[in-house]
LUMVOPA-737562 format. One record per residue: residue in one letter; x negated, y negated, z of N, C-alpha, C in turn. Coordinates in steps of 0.05 Angstrom, whole numbers, padded with zeros to 5 digits, always signed. Layout:
BEGIN
AXYZXYZXYZ
...
// end
This chain:
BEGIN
X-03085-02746+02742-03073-02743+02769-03094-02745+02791
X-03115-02727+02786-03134-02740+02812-03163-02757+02790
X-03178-02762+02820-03196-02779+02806-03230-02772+02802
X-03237-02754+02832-03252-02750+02841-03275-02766+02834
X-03272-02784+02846-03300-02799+02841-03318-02790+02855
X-03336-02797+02841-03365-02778+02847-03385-02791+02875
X-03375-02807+02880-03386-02826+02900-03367-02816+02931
X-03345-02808+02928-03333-02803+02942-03332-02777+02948
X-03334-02762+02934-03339-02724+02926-03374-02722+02948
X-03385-02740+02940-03418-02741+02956-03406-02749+02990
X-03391-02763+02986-03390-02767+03022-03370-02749+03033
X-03361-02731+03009-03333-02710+03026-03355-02683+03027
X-03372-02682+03016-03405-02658+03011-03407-02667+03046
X-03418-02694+03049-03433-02691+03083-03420-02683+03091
X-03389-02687+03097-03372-02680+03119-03377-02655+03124
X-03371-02631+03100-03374-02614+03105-03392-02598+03106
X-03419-02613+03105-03440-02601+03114-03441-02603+03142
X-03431-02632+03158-03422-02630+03188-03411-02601+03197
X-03385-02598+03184-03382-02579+03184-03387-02555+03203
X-03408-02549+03176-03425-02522+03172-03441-02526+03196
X-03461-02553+03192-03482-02545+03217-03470-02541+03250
X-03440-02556+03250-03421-02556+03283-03425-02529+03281
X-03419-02511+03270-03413-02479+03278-03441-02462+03278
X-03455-02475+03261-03480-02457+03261-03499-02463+03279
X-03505-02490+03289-03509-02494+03316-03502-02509+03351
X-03468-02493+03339-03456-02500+03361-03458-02532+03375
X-03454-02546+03356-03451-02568+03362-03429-02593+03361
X-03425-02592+03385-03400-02605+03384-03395-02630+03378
X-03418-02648+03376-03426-02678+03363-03420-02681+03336
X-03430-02660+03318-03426-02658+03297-03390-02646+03284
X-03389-02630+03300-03350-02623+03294-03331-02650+03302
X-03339-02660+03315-03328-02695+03324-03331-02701+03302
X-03355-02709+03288-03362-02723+03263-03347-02720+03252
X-03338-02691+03245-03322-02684+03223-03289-02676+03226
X-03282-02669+03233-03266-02672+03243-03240-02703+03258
X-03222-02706+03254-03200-02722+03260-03196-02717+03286
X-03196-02727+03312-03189-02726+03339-03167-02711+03335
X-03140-02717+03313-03113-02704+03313-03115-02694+03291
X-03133-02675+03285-03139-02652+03264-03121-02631+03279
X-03110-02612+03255-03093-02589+03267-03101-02563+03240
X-03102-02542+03259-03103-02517+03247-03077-02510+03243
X-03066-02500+03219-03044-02478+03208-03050-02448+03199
X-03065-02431+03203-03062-02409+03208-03043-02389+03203
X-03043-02360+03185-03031-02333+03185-03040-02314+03175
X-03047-02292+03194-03064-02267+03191-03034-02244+03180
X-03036-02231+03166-03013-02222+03154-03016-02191+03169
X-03040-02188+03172-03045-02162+03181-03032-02152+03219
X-03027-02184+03230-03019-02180+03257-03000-02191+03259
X-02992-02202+03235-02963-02217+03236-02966-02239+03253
X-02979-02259+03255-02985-02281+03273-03000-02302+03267
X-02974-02325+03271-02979-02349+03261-02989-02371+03277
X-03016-02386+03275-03022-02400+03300-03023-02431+03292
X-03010-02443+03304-03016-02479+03299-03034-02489+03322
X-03044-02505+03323-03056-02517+03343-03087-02540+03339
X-03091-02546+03353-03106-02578+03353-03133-02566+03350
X-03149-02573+03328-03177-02565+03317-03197-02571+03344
X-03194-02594+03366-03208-02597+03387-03210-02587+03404
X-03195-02570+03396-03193-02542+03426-03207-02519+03421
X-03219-02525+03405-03248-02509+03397-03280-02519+03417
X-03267-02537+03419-03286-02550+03437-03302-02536+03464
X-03283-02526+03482-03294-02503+03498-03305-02482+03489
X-03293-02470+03468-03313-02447+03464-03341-02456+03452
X-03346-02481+03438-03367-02485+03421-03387-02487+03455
X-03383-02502+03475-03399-02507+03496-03403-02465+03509
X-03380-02456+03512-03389-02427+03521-03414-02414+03496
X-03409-02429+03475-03434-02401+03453-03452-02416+03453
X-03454-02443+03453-03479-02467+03460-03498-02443+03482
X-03485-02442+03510-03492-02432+03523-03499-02404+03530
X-03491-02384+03516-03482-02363+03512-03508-02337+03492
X-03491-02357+03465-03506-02351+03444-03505-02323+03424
X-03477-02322+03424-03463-02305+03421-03468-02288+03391
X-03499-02300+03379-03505-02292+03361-03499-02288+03322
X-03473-02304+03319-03461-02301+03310-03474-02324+03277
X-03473-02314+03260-03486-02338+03231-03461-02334+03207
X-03467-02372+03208-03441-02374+03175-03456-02382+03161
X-03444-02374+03146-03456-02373+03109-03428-02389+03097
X-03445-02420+03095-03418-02434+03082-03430-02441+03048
X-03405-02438+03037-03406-02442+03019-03377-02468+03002
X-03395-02491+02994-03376-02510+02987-03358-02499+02956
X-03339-02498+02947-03328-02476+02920-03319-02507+02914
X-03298-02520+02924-03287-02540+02910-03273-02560+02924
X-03278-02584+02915-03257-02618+02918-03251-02618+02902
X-03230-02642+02905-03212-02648+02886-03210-02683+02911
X-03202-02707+02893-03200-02731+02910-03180-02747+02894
X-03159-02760+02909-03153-02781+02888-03159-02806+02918
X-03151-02829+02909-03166-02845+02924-03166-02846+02962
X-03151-02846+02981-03155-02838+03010-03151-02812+03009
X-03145-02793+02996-03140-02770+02998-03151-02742+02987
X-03155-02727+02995-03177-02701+02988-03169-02676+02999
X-03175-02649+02980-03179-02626+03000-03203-02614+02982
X-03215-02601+03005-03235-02580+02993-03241-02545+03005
X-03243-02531+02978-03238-02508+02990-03266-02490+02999
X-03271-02485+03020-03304-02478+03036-03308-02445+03042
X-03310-02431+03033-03318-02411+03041-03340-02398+03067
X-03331-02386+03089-03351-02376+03110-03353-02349+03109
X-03378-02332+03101-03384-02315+03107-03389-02305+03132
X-03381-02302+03149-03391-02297+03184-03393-02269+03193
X-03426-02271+03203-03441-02250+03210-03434-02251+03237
X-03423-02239+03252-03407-02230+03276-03407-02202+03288
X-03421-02201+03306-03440-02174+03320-03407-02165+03321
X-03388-02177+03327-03359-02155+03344-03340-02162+03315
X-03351-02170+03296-03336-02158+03264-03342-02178+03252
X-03354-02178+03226-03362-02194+03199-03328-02200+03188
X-03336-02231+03180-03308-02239+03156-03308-02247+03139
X-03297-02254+03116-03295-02271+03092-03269-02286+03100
X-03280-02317+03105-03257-02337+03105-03260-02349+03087
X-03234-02361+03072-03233-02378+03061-03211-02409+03067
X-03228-02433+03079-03216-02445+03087-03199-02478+03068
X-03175-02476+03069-03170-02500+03060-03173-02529+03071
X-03187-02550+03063-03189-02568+03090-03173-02589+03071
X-03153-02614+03081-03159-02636+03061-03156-02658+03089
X-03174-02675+03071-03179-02705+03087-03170-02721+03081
X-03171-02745+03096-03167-02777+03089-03193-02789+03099
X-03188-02818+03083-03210-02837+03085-03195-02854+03108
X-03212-02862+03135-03203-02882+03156-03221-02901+03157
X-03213-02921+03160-03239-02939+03164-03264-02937+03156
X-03261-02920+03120-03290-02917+03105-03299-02885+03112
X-03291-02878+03130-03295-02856+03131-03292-02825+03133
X-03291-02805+03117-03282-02791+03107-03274-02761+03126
X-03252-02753+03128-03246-02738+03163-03225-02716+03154
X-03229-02692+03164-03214-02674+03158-03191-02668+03181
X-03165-02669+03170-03139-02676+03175-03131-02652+03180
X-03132-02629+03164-03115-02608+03169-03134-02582+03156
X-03135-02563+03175-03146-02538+03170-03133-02506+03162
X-03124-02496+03144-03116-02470+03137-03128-02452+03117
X-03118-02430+03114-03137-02415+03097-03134-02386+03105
X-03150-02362+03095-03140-02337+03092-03171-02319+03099
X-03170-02304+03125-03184-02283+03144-03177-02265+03124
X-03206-02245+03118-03205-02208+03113-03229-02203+03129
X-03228-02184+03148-03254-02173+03161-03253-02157+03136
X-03288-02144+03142-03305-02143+03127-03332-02118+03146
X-03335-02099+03130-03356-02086+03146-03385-02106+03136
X-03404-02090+03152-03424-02109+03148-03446-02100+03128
X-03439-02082+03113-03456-02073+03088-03439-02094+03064
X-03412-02091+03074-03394-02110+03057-03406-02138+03050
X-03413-02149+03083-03423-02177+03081-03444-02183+03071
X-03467-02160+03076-03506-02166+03061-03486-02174+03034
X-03467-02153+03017-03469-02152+02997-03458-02172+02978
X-03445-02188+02991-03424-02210+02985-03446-02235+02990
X-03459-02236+03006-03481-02262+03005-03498-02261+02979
X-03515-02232+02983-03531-02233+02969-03527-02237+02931
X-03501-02222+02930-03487-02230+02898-03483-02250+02899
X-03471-02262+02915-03455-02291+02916-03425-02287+02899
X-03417-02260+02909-03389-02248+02893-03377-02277+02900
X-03351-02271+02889-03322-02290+02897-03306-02279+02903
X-03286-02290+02928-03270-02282+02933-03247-02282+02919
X-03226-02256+02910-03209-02267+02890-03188-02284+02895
X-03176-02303+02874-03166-02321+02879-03147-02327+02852
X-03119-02343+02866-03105-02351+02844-03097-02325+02832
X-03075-02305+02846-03066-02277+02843-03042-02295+02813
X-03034-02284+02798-03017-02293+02780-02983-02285+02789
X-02984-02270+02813-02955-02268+02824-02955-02279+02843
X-02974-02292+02866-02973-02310+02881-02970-02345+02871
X-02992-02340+02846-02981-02365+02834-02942-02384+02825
X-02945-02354+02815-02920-02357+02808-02897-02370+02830
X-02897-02346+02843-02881-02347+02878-02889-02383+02889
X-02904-02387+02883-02914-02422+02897-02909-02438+02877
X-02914-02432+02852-02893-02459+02836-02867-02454+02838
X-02862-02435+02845-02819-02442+02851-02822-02449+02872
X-02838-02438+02895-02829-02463+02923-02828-02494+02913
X-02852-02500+02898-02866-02536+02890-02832-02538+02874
X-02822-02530+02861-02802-02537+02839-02770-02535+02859
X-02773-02518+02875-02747-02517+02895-02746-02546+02906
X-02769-02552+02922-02776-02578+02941-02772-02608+02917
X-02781-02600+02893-02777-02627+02876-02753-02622+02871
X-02731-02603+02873-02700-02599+02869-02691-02620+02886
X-02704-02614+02917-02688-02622+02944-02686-02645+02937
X-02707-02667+02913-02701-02694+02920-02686-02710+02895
X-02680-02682+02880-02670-02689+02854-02638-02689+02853
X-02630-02676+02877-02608-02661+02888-02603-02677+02916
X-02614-02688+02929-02613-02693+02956-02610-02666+02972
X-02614-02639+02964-02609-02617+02974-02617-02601+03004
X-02612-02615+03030-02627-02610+03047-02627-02584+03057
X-02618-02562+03039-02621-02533+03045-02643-02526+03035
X-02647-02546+03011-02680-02541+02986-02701-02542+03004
X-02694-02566+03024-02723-02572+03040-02724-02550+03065
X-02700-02538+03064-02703-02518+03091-02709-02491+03089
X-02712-02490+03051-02723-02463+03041-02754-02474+03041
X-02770-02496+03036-02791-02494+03023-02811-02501+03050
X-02799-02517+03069-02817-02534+03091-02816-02514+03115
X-02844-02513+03123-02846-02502+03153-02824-02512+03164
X-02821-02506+03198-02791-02521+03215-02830-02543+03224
X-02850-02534+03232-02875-02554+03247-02891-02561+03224
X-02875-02568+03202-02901-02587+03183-02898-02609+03194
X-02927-02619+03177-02937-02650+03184-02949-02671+03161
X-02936-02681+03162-02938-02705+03143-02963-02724+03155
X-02998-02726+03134-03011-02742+03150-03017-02768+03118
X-03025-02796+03123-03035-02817+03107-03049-02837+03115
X-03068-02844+03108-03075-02869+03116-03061-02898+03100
X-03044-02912+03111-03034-02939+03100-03055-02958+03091
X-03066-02967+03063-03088-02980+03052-03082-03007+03066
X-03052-03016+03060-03049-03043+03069-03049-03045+03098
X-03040-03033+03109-03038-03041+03137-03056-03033+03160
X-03075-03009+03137-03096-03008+03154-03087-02983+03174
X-03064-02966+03169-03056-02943+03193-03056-02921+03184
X-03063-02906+03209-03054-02870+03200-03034-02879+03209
X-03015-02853+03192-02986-02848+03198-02990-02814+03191
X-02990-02802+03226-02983-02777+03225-02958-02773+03232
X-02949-02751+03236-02931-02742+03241-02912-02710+03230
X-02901-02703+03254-02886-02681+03244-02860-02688+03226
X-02849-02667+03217-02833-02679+03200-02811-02658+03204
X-02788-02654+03227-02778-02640+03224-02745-02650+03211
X-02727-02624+03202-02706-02631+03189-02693-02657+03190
X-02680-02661+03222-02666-02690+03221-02681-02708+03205
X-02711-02715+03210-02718-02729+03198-02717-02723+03166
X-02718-02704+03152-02711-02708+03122-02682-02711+03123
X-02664-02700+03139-02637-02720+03132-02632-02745+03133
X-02646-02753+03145-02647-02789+03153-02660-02802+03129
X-02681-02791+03118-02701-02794+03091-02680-02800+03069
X-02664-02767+03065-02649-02774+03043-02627-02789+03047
X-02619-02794+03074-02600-02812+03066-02610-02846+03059
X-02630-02847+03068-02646-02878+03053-02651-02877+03037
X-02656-02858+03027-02662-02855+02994-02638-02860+02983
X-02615-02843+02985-02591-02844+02972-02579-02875+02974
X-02582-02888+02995-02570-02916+03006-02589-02933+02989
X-02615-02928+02982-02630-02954+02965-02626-02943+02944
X-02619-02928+02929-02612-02922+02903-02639-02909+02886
X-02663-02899+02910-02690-02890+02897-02687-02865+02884
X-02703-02865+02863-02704-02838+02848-02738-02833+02841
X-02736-02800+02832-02768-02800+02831-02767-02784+02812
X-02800-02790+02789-02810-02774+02768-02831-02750+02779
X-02828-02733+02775-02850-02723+02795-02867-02694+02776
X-02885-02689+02774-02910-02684+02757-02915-02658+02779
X-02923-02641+02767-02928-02619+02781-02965-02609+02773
X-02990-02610+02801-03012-02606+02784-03016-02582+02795
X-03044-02576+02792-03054-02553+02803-03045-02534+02826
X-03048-02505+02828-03050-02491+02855-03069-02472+02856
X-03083-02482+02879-03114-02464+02887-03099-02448+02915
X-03103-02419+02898-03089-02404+02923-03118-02378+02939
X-03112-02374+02956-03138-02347+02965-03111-02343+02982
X-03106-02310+02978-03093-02296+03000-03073-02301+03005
X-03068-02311+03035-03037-02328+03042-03050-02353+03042
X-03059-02367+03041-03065-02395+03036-03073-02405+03004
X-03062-02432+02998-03070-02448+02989-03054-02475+02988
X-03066-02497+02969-03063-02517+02973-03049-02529+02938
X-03030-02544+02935-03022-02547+02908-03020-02585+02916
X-03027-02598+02880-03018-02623+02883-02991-02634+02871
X-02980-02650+02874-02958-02659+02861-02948-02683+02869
X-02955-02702+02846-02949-02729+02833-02919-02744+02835
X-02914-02764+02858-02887-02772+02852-02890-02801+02844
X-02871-02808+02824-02863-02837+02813-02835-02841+02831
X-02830-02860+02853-02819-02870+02863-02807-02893+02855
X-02779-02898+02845-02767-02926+02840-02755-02935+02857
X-02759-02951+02863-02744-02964+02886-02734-02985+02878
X-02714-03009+02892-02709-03031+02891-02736-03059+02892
X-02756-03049+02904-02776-03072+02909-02801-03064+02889
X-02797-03047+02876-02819-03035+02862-02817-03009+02859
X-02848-03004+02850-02859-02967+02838-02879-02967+02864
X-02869-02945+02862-02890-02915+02893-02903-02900+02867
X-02925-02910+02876-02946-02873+02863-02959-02863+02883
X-02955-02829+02890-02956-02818+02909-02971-02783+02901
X-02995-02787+02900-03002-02760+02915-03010-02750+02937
X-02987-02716+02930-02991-02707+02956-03012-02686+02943
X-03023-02679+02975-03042-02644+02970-03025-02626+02988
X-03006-02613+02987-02992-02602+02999-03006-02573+03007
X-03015-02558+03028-03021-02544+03041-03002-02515+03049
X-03000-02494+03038-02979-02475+03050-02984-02446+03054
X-02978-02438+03068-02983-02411+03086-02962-02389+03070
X-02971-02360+03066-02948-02343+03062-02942-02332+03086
X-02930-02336+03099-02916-02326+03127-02893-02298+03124
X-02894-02288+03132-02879-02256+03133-02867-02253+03102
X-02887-02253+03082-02878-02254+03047-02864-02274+03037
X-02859-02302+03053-02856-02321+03031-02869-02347+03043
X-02880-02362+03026-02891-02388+03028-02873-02414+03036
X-02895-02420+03040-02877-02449+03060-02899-02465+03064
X-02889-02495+03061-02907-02518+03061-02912-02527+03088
X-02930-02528+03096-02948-02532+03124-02956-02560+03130
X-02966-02567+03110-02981-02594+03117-02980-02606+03088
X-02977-02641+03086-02973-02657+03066-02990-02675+03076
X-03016-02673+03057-03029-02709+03070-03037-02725+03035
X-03034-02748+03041-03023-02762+03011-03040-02784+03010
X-03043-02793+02982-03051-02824+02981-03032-02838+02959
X-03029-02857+02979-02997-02867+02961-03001-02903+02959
X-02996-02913+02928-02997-02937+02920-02973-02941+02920
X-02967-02970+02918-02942-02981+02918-02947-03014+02900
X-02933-03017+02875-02932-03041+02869-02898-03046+02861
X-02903-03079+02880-02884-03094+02881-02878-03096+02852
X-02846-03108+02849-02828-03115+02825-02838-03145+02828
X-02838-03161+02810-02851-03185+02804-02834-03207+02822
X-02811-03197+02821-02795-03219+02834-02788-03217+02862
X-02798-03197+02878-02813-03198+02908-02835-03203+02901
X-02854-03207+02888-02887-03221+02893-02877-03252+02894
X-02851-03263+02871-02850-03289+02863-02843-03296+02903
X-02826-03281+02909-02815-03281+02942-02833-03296+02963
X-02852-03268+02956-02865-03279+02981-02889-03300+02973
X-02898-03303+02947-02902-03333+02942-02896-03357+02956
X-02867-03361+02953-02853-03383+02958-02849-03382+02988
X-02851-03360+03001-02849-03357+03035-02877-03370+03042
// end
């Protein structure tokens, strides 16, 4: 299911060493680097009940106020894990942050796409615990872990993944209205054509979906992989075999999802998706 090539795992390492160094020395050259111009944060602190979406570049002012400022503040990043199949990636980064007005343990989910060769993080979520600061010496210096992959959160997130593969097995558009944020976003880079295709994805549009689906007569095999969960966040993959009339879709997604007031919900989908033609559209456009 994925591939992680190792060549590609090394250039998704710089990114997020960009990253690391944008925050640790407030540099906003380097968070460009890394970062997607239409990068978006998904966000939920369970403790304040408050869910925040919004555009990763709007970090931008405050990085110029602590540039200037110097607000004293040090992260301790730590890379834990990628995963890649070919335009598509997430990796899960850990920040320790030493913060004079409260120490945290984040754990952030990022996943990217490849654009024009180059490797850019798409969507940002993940799971906040403050932390006293005897807490934090002590958590660097062990290099504890944060725990992860609860076996009743797991659970709770493969019946969302299995509800949502219902919705398309069913055409069930109540399936997709139990499992999908109302502001998810669907992000890809098109190999052939050379495009991102972002976008939100709200209901009408999955009614419109399934009804093209139902009208071309497509059906799908669909493989259920991994889920790397911390807290209210994590990120699960899952494999679709698309038949269509003109051919086979192979499609992974890294689906992204938040637990929002005790139940989970899919946030963000960014994919890398093949498509081969049926032989007798290649003979087609031959002869065109």
């Amino acid at each position: 299911m994925l591939e992680d090539d190792k060549k590609e795992i090394e250039e998704i390492k710089k990114v997020i060493q960009e990253y690391s160094d944008a925050f640790n020395n407030w540099n906003a050259e380097k968070l460009v680097k890394a970062f997607h111009p239409e990068s978006m944060v998904y966000w939920y602190r369970p403790e304040r009940k408050y869910f925040y979406k919004g555009m990763c570049y709007a970090w931008l002012d405050g990085f110029f106020d602590n540039k200037r400022e110097d607000p004293g503040i040090k992260f301790h990043v730590i890379s834990e894990e990628i995963h890649q199949r070919g335009y598509a990636a997430y990796a899960r980064v850990r920040f320790l942050i030493d913060d004079p007005k409260g120490p945290r343990d984040t754990t952030d989910y990022l996943t990217l796409l490849k654009i024009n060769s180059k490797w850019r993080v798409f969507n940002k979520s993940g799971h906040t615990v403050d932390i006293s600061k005897e807490e934090l010496t002590q958590r660097i210096k062990e290099k504890s872990e944060f725990p992860k992959n609860d076996p009743a959160e797991i659970k709770q997130i493969q019946h969302v993944l299995r509800t949502y593969a219902e919705a398309f097995h069913e055409w069930d558009i109540e399936k997709i209205r139990e499992t999908i944020h109302p502001e998810m976003r669907i992000n890809l880079f098109d190999k052939k054509l050379e495009k991102l295709k972002n976008m939100f994805r709200p209901l009408p549009m999955w009614k419109e979906s399934f009804e093209h689906h139902i009208n071309e007569g497509i059906t799908f095999d669909i493989t259920f992989g991994d889920v790397d969960q911390t807290g209210t966040a994590a990120v699960a993959t899952m494999k679709w075999i698309a038949h269509t009339p003109n051919g086979t879709g192979d499609t992974l997604d890294f689906l992204t999802l938040l637990k929002i007031e005790d139940k989970w919900f899919i946030v963000n989908k960014s994919c890398d998706i093949d498509f081969e033609k049926k032989m007798i559209e290649l003979n087609k456009e031959v002869k065109k």
